[in-house]
LODO-792502 format. One line per field, with one value per residue (C-alpha): residue number from 0; residue in three letters; x, y, z. Coordinates in steps of 0.5 Angstrom, whole numbers, plus 500, padded with zeros to 3 digits. Layout:
nudren	[NUM  ...];
mivex	[ala  ...];
u	[X  ...];
v	[Y  ...];
w	[Z  ...];
***
This chain:
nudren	[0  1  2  3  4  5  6  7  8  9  10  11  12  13  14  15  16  17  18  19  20  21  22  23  24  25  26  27  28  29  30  31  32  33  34  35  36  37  38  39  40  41  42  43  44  45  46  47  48  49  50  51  52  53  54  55  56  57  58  59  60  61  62  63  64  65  66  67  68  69  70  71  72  73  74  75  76  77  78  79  80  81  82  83  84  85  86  87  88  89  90  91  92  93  94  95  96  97  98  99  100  101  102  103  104  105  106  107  108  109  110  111  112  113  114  115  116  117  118  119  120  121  122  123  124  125  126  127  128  129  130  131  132  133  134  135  136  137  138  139  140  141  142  143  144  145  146  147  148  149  150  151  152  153  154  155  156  157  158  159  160  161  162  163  164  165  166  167  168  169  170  171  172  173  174  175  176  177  178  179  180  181  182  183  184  185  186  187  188  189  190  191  192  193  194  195  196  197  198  199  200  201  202  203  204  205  206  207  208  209  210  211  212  213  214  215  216  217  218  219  220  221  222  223  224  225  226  227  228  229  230  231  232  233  234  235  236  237  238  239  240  241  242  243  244  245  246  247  248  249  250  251  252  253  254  255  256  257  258  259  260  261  262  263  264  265  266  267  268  269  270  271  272  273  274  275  276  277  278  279  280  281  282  283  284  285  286  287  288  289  290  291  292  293  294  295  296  297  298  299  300  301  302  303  304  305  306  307  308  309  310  311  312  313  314  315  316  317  318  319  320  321  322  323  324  325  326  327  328  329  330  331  332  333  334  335  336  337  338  339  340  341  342  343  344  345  346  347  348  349  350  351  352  353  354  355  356  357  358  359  360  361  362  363  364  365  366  367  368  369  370  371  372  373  374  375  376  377  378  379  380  381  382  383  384  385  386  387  388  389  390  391  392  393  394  395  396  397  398  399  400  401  402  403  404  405  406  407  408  409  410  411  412  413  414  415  416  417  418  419  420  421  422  423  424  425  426  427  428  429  430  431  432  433  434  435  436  437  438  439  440  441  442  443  444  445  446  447  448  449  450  451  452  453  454  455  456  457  458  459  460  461  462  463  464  465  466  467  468  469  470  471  472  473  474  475  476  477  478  479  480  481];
mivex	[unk  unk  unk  unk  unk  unk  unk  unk  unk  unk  unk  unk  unk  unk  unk  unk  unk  unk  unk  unk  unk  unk  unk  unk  unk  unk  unk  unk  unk  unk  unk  unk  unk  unk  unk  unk  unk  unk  unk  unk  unk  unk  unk  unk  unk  unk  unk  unk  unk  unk  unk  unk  unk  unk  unk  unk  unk  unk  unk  unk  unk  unk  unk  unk  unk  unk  unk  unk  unk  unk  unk  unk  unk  unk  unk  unk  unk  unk  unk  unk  unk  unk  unk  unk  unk  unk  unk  unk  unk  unk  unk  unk  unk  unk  unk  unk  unk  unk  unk  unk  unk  unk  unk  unk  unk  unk  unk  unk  unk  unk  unk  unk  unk  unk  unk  unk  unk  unk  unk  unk  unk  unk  unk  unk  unk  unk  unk  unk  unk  unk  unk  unk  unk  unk  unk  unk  unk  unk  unk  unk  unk  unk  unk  unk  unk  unk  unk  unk  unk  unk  unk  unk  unk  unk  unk  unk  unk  unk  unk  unk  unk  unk  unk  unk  unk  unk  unk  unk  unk  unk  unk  unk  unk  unk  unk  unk  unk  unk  unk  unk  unk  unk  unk  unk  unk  unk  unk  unk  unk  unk  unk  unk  unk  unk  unk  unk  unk  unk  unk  unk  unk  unk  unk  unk  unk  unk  unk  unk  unk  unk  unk  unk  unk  unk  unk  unk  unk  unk  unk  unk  unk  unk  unk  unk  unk  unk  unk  unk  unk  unk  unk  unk  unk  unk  unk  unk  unk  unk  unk  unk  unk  unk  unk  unk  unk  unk  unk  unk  unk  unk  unk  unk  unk  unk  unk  unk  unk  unk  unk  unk  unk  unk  unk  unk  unk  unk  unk  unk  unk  unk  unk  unk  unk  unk  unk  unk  unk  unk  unk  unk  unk  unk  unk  unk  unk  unk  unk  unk  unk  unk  unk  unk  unk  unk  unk  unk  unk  unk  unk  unk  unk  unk  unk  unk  unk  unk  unk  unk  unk  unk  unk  unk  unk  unk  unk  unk  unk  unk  unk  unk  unk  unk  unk  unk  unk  unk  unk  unk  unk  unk  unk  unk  unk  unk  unk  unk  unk  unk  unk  unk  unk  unk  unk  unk  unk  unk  unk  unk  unk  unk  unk  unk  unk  unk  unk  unk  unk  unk  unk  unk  unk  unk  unk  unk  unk  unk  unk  unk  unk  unk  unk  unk  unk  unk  unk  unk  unk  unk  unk  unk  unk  unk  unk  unk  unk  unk  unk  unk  unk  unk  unk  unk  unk  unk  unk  unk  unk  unk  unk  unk  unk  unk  unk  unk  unk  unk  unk  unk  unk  unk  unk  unk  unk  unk  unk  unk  unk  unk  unk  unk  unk  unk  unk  unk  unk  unk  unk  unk  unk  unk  unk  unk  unk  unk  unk  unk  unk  unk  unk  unk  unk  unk  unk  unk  unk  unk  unk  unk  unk  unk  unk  unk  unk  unk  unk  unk  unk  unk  unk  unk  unk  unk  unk  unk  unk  unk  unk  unk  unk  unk  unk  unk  unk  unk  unk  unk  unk  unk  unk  unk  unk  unk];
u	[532  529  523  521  514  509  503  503  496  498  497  503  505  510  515  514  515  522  526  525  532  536  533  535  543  543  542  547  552  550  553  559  563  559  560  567  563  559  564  566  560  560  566  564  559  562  568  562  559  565  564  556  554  557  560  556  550  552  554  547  544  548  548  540  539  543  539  532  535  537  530  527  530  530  522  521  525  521  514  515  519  513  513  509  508  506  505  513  517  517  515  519  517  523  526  524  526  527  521  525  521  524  521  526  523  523  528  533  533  540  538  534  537  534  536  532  537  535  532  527  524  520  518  516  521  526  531  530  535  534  541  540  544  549  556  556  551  546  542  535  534  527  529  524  518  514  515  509  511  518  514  510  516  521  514  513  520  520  525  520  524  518  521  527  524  520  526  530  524  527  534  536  544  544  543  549  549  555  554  556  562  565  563  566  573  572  572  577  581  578  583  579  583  586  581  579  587  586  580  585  591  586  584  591  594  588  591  596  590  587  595  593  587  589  596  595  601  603  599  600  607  607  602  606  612  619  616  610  610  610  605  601  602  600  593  591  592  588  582  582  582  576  573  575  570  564  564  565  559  555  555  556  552  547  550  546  547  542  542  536  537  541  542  545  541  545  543  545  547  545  542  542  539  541  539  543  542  547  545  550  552  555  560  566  571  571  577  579  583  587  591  595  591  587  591  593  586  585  580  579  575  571  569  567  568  561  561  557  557  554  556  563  569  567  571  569  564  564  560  562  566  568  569  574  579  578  570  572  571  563  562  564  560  554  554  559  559  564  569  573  580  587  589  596  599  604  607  611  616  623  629  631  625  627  631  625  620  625  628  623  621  627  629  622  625  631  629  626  634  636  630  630  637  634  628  628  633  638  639  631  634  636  630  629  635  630  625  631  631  623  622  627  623  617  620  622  614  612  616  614  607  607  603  598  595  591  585  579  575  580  586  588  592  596  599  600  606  603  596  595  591  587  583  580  578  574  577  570  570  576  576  583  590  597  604  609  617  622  629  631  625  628  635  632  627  622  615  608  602  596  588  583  575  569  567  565  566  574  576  579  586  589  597  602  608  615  613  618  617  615  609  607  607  603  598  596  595  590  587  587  583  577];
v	[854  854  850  851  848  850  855  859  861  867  874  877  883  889  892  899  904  907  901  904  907  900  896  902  903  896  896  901  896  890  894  898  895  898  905  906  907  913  917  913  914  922  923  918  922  929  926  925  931  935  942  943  940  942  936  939  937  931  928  931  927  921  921  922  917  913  915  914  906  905  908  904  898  899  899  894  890  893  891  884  884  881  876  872  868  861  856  855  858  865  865  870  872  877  878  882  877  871  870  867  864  862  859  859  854  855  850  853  860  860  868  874  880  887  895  900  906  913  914  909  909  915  912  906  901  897  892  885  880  873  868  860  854  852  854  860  862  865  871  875  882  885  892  897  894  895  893  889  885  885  882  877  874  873  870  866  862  862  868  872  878  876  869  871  876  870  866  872  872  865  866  873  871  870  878  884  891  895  901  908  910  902  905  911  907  902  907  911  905  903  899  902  909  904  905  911  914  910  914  920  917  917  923  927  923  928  935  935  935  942  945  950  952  952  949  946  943  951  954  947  950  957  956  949  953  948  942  943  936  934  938  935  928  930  933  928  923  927  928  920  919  923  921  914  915  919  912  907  911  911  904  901  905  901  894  889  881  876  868  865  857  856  863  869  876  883  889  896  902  910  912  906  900  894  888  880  873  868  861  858  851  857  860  857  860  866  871  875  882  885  892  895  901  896  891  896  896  888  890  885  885  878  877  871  868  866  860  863  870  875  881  883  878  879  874  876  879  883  879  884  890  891  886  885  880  876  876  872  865  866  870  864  859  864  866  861  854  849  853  854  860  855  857  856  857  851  850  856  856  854  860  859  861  868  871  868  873  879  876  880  886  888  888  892  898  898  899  906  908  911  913  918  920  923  926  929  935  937  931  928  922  920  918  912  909  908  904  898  899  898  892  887  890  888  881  879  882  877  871  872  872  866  860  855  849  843  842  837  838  844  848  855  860  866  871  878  883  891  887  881  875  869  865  858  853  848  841  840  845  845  846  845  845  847  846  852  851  856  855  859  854  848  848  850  845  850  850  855  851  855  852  855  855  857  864  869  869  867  862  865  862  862  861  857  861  858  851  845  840  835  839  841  834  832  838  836  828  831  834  828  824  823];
w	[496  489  486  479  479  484  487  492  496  499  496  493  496  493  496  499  493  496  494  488  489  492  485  481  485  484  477  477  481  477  470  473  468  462  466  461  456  457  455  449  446  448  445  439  438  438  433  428  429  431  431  430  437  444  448  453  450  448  455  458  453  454  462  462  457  462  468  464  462  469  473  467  469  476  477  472  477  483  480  479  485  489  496  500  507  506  512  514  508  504  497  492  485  482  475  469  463  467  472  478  483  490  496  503  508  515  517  511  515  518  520  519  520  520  519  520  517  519  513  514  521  520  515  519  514  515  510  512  510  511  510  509  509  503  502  499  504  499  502  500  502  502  502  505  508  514  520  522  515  518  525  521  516  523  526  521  520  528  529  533  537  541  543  544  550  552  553  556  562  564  564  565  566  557  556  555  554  553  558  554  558  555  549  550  551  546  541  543  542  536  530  525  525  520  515  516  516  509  506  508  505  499  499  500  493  490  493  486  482  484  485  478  482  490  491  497  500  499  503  509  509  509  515  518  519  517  520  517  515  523  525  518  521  528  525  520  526  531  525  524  530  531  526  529  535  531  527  532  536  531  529  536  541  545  543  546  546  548  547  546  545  540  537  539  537  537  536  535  532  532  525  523  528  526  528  527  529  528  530  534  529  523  530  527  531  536  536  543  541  546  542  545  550  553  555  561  562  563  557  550  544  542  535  531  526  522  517  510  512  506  507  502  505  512  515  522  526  533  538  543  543  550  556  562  561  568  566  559  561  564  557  553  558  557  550  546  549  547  546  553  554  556  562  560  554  554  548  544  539  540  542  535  532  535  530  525  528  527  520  515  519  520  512  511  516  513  506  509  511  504  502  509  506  499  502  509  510  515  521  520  516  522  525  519  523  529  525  524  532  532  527  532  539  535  532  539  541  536  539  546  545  539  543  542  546  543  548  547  540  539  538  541  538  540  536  535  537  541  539  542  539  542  538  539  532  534  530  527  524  520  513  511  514  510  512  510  510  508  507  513  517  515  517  524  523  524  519  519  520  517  519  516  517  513  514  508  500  503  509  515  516  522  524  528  526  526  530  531  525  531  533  527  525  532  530  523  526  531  526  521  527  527];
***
């Protein structure tokens, strides 16, 4: 909340001189568009002056005229950067040629959320961000700032840890932790081998850049054998997968979750601890993930979907990593009243549907057939005639597992394919719902109902794939009804 025309009692406070360095790497976001121009300006200035300046030179100069603007600027932000804690609100007075001041009153607070990075705690610091209400879910970040202020701004707007501990002594059934051999588990199964192979894929598409110094793929092949592009495949997979549990480890390691009233509180992390409060009204949606090495296992993944968060376009949020399938409802009661797991899943599409789940994957597997026939020798072409084959397996995976049940004040959806998703929209909290029909669709008398719900900078969507006309139509006449 901002207001133009009031005073503050209270003595303004600096933040620590550390946050030098996050207003100066803020500068430098706010003004990436600008970078291109650097070595404009180093190639202006060495058409000018041609051969009686080195471009050496010039591009030092530059980029430390660049550096001294961008440190200059940076503290300018950081001294007139000053906080203050009034009564019931946070009293912030920020800009360098705008003067903004801003007061967030304590009922206006959703969260406050704190990150003691591995660089900060010996520091005794930590970054706290405080989220409030709106559509867009503004946030304001204290970078650098002592715990005991930390402690005293969570008090103040009544998110003490100290109340949460209070109100755990009472009921001890609404805390969590994930052991580490849970965590062991849950990462080496983690989906974030996704990322991480994508990071390597990028990194790989650099390898052609250095052939003049090192030719890499030379020396891959010579060491590799024939199959050398086999073997590469197997150890980038096993280095991403590696890789995979390091991360996972590292964010998640002691992974706690407590409710305390109408808030849930995590914490968690190894070099960086993170501390995060979500209030349980903003909880839009919660999303159960079983993938497939841990349905085996009876092992799922719960995660939220939280309405203004702030961080990028996160649409979701990991409320708990690890969890026995059987212990599910008690952990919704607990954690997320209101939101309740149908036993049954009743209704599904019709047989006709069938082939529309194989339709486009089994396209998408055949367009690899030819070029497999150009690029791989001897008889290994012959392995792309198995991604069709893949593709219908994987179709009629989706058919079996699409499903959904209306259920008072909500919807279940189940979906997926090897992953099987679950997730429960409660009906207030839709935002808007859309009704797609293809061709194909249509003259089976099918059609994709897509809800969506309020989560970060874009809604989060959820699907009903392939569903009769009449019960699309039932669906969106109970979402219409008040």
């Amino acid at each position: 909340m901002k207001i133009s025309n009031s005073d503050t009692s209270a003595a303004l406070q600096r933040l620590h001189p550390l946050s030098l360095l996050f207003f100066a790497a803020r500068t430098v976001k706010e003004g990436v568009h600008a970078l291109p121009f650097i070595p404009l300006i180093i190639l202006l200035i060495s058409f000018i002056y041609g051969d009686n300046v080195s471009w050496i030179t010039v591009s030092s100069i530059v980029i430390g005229v660049v550096l001294c603007i961008v440190f200059t600027f940076g503290f300018m932000c950081w001294y007139r950067f000053k906080y203050a804690l009034e009564k019931e609100s946070l009293y912030i007075e920020q800009g360098v040629l705008f003067r903004k001041k801003t007061w967030l009153p304590k009922k206006r607070v959703l969260s406050i959320d704190s990150t003691a990075s591995l660089y900060l705690r010996p520091l005794g610091l930590v970054n706290l961000k405080l989220s409030t209400a709106g559509a867009n879910g503004m946030a304001t970040e204290l970078s650098a700032i002592s715990r005991a202020q930390a402690e005293l701004i969570r008090d103040a707007l009544k998110l003490s840890p100290g109340e949460t501990r209070e109100a755990q002594a009472t009921d001890t059934q609404n805390k969590l932790t994930i052991s580490f051999g849970d965590l062991l588990n849950y990462s080496v199964t983690s989906g974030r081998m996704g990322l991480i192979l994508a990071v390597f894929g990028a990194i790989i598409s650099r390898f052609d850049d250095v052939r003049s110094v090192f030719d890499i793929w030379k020396f891959i092949s010579y060491e590799l054998g024939t199959l050398w592009f086999v073997w590469f495949s197997i150890i980038v997979l096993a280095l991403a997968w590696i890789v995979t549990i390091i991360l996972s480890i590292l964010i998640d390691y002691k992974f706690r979750l407590e409710r305390s009233g109408d808030k849930l509180l995590i914490n968690k992390g190894l070099l960086d601890k993170k501390s995060i409060t979500v209030p349980l009204n903003r909880i839009q949606a919660v999303h159960i993930v079983g993938n497939l090495f841990r349905r085996p296992f009876g092992l799922v993944g719960i995660r939220i979907v939280v309405a203004g968060m702030t961080d990028a376009e996160a649409r979701s949020m990991i409320l708990f990593p690890l969890l026995k399938a059987s212990k599910l409802d008690d952990f919704l009661d607990r954690f997320v009243p209101g939101y309740v797991m149908p036993q049954q899943w009743s209704e599904r599409p019709n047989p006709s549907a069938r082939s529309q789940f194989m339709m486009l994957p089994t396209l998408l597997g055949s367009l690899f057939i030819v070029p497999g026939i150009i690029w791989l020798q001897g008889y290994y072409w012959l392995l792309t005639l198995l991604l069709p084959i893949f593709a219908v397996f994987w179709g009629h995976l989706r058919y079996n597992q699409a499903a959904w049940v209306v259920q008072e004040g909500q919807i279940a959806i189940r979906y997926g394919g090897f992953t099987v998703h679950k997730a429960i929209v409660s009906k207030k909290r839709m935002q808007w719902y859309r009704v797609l029909q293809t061709v194909f669709q249509e003259k089976k008398g099918n059609a994709t109902l897509k809800i969506a719900v309020a989560a970060g900078k874009e809604p989060a969507v959820f699907k009903v794939r392939h569903a009769p006309e009449a019960k699309v139509e039932e669906i969106t006449k109970w979402l219409t009804t008040k």
